[in-house]
N, C-alpha and C positions, 0 to 999 in steps of 0.2 A: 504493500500500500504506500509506505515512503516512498520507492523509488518511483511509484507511480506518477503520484503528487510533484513530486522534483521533475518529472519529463513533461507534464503539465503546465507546471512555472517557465522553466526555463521554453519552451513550444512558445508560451503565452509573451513572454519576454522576447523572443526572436520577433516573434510575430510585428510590436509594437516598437521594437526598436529599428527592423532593417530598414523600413522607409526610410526610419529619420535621416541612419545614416545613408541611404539613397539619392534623398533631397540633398542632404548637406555635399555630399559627391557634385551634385548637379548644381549646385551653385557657385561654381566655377570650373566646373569641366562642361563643356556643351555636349546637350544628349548626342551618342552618334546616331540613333536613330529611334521612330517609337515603333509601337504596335500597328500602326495606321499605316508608317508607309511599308512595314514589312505584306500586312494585306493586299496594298495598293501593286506590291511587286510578286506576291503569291495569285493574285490573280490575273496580271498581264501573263506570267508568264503559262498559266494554264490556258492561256485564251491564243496563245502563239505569237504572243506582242513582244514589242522591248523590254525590259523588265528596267531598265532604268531608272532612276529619279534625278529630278531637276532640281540641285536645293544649292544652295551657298549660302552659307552662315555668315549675317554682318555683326557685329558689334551697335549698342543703340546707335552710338555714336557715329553710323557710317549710314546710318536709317534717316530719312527726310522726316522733318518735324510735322507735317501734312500727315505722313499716314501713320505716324502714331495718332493723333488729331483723327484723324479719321476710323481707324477701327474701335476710337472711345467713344466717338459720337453715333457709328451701327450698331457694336456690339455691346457696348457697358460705359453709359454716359455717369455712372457712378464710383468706376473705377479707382481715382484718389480717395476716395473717400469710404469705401466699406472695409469689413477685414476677409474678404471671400465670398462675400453671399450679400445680394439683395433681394433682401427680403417684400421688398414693395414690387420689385420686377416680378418675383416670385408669384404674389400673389394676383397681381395683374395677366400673369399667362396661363396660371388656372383659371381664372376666370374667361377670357378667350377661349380656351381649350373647351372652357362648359359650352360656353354660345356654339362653337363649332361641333360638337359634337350632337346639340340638341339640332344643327341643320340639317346634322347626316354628312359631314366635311370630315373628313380624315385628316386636314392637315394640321398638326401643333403646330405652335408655338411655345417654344423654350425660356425658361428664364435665367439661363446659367450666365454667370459672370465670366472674364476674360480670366480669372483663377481658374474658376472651377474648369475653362477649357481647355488651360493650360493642364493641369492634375489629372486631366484625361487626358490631353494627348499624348502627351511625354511617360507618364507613368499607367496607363490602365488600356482597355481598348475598347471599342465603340460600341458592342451590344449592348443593350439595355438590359440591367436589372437593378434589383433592389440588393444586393451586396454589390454591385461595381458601384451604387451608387450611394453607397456607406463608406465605401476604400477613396472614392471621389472626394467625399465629405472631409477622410481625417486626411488626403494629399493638398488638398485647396488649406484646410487651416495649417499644415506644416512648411507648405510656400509661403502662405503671406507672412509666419511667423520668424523662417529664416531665411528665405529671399530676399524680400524688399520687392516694392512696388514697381522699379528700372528694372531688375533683372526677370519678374514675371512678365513683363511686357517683351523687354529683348528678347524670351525664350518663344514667347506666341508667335511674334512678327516673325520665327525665323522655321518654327517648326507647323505654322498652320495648314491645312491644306489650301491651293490658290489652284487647281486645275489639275488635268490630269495627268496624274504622277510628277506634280509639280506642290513643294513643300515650301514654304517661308517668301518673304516679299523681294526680295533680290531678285531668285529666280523668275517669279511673275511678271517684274521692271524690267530684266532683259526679255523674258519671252514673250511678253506682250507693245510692252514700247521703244525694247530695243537700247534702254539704257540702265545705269545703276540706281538701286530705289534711294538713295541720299541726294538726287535729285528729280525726282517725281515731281509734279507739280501737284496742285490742289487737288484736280482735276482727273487725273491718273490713278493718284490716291484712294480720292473717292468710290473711283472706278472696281481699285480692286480691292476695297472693302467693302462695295456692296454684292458684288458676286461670293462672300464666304459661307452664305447659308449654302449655299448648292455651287460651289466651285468646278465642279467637274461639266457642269450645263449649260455655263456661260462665259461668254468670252469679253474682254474689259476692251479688248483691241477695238473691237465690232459688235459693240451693244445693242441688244432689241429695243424697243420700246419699255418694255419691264424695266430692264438694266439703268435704260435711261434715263427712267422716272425715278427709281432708289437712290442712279445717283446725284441727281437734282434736290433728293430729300435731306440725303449725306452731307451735301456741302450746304447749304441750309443749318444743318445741326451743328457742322465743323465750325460754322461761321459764329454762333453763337457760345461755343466751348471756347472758343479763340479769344470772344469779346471779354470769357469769366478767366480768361490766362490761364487755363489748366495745363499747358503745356511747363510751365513752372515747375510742375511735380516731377518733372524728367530733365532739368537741369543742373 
């Protein structure tokens, strides 16, 4: 029964410490790679494709102040300010999800913060459940607790998906505009942060009408994040 108890503690102790020191690893070593794009290359290569990926890792510092600006004001206009979780976004896309669902619409809407997609990309992988999304829970509160709010952000801009089997916004800059994302314009920015809910289905080069109207909503938003100097939080 002792030795039992002691493989239990110590199990129980592995369990809650390896993240930490996982995280602590990955705040200053850059992931080589997540679960995401290992699927993204598990399934080209089933399909007879490239298996490839298109990713280059910048530094904040080499990222345009536009599109960090811009994936706060698509994806988490609360970002400086919560510790992982907004709770008001939260309860705003349950409530959507109710209306849509009472029309017979399939499609959610999410409430995850720019944490919590980081804690998924980087460490977990994209099936849905209710333990990935308890492992999600305790990865978002052990980034914002020893990351910091620059280096969560550096790790999204560089590990997101932006197209097919194309990871972080560098790659997106050269393969959509043809140059480096530290100088994106507004414009470009916007572009390819409103294509991140469904990257794989649209293109920032040659936007549809959909594309075009998000990103008229985006710079709209950036324009207004700009005016409150949130970019502050990254200098």
């Amino acid at each position: 029964m002792i030795v039992l108890k002691q493989w239990v503690w110590r199990t129980a102790l592995f369990v809650l410490l390896f993240p930490v020191v996982w995280v602590l690893v990955y705040k200053w070593v850059n992931p080589p790679i997540t679960f995401t794009m290992l699927q993204r290359k598990s399934a080209a290569w089933r399909a007879g494709e490239p298996s490839n990926l298109k990713r280059n890792w910048k530094p904040l510092t080499q990222i345009s102040d536009q599109m960090v600006l811009a994936v706060m004001a698509t994806e988490d206009q609360n970002f400086p300010f919560h510790y992982g979780f907004d709770f008001n976004a939260i309860k705003k896309a349950a409530e959507y999800n109710r209306i849509q669902a009472q029309k017979g619409k399939k499609r959610l809407k999410g409430g995850s913060t720019i944490s919590q997609q980081v804690a998924k990309n980087v460490f977990l992988w994209e099936r849905r459940s209710w333990f990935r999304k308890g492992l999600e829970t305790y990865f978002t509160l052990l980034i914002e607790l020893l990351w910091g709010k620059q280096r969560i952000m550096e790790v999204y801009l560089n590990v997101a998906e932006t197209g097919k089997r194309c990871f972080g916004v560098e790659a997106a800059a050269q393969l959509y505009f043809g140059k480096k994302a530290a100088v994106l314009t507004q414009e470009q920015a916007a572009l390819i942060a409103a294509i991140l809910p469904a990257p794989q289905k649209n293109n920032p080069a040659k936007p549809g009408k959909l594309l075009a109207n998000r990103k008229t909503w985006a710079m709209k938003q950036m324009y207004h994040l700009e005016k409150e100097q949130y970019m502050r939080f990254f200098k």
